[in-house]
N, C-alpha and C positions, 0 to 999 in steps of 0.2 A: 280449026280455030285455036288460037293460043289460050293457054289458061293463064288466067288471072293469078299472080305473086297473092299468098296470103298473108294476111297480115297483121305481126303479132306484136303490136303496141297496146299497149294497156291505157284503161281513161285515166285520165290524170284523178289522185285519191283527193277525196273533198277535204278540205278540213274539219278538224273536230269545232262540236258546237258548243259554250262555252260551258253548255251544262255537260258535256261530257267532259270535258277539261278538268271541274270540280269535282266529279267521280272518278277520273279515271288516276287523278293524280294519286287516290288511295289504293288503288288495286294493280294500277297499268303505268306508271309515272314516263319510262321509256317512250312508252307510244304518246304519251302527250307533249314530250320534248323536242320528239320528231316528228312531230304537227308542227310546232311550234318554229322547229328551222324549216321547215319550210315554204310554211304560211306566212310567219311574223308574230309578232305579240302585238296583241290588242290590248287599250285601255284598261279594257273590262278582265284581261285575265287577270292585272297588277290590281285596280282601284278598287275594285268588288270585296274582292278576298282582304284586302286590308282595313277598307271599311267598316267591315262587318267583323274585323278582329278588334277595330278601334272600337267599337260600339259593345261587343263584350268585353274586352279590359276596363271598360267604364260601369258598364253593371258590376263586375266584379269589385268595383273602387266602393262602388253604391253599398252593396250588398255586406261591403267591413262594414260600412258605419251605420248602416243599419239594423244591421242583425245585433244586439246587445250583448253579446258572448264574445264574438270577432270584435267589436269596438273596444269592449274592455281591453280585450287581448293586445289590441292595436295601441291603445293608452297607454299601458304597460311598460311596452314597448319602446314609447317613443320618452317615457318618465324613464326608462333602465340608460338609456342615450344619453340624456339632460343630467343624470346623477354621474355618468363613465366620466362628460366633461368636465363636472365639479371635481372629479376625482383627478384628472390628470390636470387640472389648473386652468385647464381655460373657459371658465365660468364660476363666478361667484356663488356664494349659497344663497344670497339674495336674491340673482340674477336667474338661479335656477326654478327659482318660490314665485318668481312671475311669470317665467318661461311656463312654466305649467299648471299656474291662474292663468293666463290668456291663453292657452290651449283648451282647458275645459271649458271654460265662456265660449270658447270659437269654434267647438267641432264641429256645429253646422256649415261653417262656412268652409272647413276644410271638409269637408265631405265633398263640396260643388267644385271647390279649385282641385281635388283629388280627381273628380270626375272630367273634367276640362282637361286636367294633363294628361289623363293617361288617351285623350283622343287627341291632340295633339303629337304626346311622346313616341304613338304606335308609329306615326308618318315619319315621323323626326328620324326613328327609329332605324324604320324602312326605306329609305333614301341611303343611310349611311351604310347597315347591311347590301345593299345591293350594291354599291360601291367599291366594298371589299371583295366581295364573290364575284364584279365582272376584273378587278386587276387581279385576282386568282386567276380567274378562268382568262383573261388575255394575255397575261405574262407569264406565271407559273405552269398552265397549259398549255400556253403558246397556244393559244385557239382565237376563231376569228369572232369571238365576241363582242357585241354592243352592250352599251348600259343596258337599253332597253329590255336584250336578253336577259339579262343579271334581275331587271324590273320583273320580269315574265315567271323565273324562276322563285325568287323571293316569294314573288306572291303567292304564285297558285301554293307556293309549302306554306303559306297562311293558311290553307282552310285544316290542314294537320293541328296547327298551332291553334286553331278556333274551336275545333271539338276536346282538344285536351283543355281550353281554359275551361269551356261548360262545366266537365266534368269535375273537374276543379272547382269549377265553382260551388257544385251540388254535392262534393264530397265537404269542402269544407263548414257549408250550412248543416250540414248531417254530424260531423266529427266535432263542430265547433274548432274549428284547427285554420289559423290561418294561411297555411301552410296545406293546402289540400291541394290532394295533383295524386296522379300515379308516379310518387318519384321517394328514391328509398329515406329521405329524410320524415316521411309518413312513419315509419319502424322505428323512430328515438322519439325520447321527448324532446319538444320543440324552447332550441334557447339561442337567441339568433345571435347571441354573443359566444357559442364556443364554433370556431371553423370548422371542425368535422360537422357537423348537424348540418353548417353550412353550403359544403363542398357534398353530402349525400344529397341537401335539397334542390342540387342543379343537376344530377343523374336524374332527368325526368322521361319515361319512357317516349310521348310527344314529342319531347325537344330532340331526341337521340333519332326518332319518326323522320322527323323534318329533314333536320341535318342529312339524315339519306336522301328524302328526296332532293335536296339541293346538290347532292352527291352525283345522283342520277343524269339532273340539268345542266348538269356542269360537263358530265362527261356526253352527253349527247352533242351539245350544241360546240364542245368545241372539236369533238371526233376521237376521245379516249378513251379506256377503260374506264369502269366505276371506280375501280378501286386506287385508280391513279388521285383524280378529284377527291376520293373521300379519305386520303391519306390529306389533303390538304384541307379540307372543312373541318375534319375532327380534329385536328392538330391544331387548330388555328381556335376552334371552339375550346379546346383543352388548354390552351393558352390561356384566354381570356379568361375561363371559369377558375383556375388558378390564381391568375391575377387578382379577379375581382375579389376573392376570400381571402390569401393571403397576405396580399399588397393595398388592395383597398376595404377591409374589414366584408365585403361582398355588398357595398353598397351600392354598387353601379349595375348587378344582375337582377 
């Protein structure tokens, strides 16, 4: 009798499940990127992860204007602004003296529109980051990239960006510091008018976290090193966090 050819194919490997997706992006980010090409991205890897980032960026909104240390703080703030304009001319002293009568009268209502924007702005957000990081990853990688990819990525580096706001949040409530985060502008005093303070407070350990994972997603899905993609995230993150301090006072970070 002849023998039987044995036969050494392998089962084809399941895909990960999305609770493993959300864990493993912290420890294994690779092996969840290569699930990812070559299963597909699912709704739930993008929708979940940003939901539930939109939903703490709105406690955190909450949490200034209710905590009376951070509202003050946030007053402050927003009276140091309204006095910069008087100063450079484009606002009257009049104009300034009601701007901040109908601020105090109205912080309840800017508490709920604070909290509405920042669930909206997280999405708003994340559409246009993922936008950047698939023409990175299609054109500068020349890899064969979808949005959807670029959706896939983004997100699941949300749940990075979800445990660094907590923490933020619970350092801030602790420190009274509006400005709570693992990030080296914690080590000054907090004065959002000098741009060093500014430019240490976007060195945040979290955001540096992410940026890698996106580094990782980028070089899986389109087939290159890590450090090809994270020459291009970082540089491009370096860009903007530049920009925003010293071309736009860092109002748009």
């Amino acid at each position: 009798m002849s023998e039987q050819p044995l036969t050494t194919e392998q089962p084809p490997e399941e895909s990960m499940s999305f609770t493993d997706k959300a864990a493993g992006v912290f420890y294994e980010p690779s092996r969840v990127f290569e699930s990812i090409k070559k299963s597909g991205v699912k709704t739930a890897d993008w929708f979940i992860p940003v939901l539930v980032l939109a939903i703490v960026a709105s406690v955190s909104v909450y949490v200034r204007f209710s905590t009376p240390e951070l509202k003050y703080q946030s007053m402050q703030i927003a009276e140091q602004g309204i006095d910069k304009m008087v100063a450079e001319g484009k606002m009257t002293s009049d104009q300034a003296q009601l701007a901040k009568q109908r601020m105090e009268s109205g912080s309840s209502g800017f508490e709920w529109i604070g909290v509405a924007g920042a669930l909206v702005a997280t999405f708003i957000f994340f559409f246009i980051l993922s936008a950047v990081w698939f023409l990175v990853g299609k054109f500068a990688l020349k890899g064969n990239l979808t949005y959807s990819h670029a959706m896939g990525i983004v997100g699941l580096s949300n749940w990075i960006a979800v445990v660094g706001m907590i923490i933020g949040i619970a350092l801030s409530v602790v420190l009274a510091r509006l400005d709570g985060g693992l990030n080296l502008g914690m080590f000054t005093s907090m004065n959002v008018q000098n741009k060093g303070y500014l430019l240490m407070a976007r060195i945040d350990l979290f955001t540096l976290w992410s940026l890698f994972v996106v580094a990782v997603g980028l070089a899986a899905l389109a087939g290159k090193k890590v450090i090809q993609s994270a020459v291009w995230v970082y540089g491009i993150w370096i860009i903007f966090t530049l920009a925003s301090v010293y071309l736009f006072t860092g109002r748009f970070a």
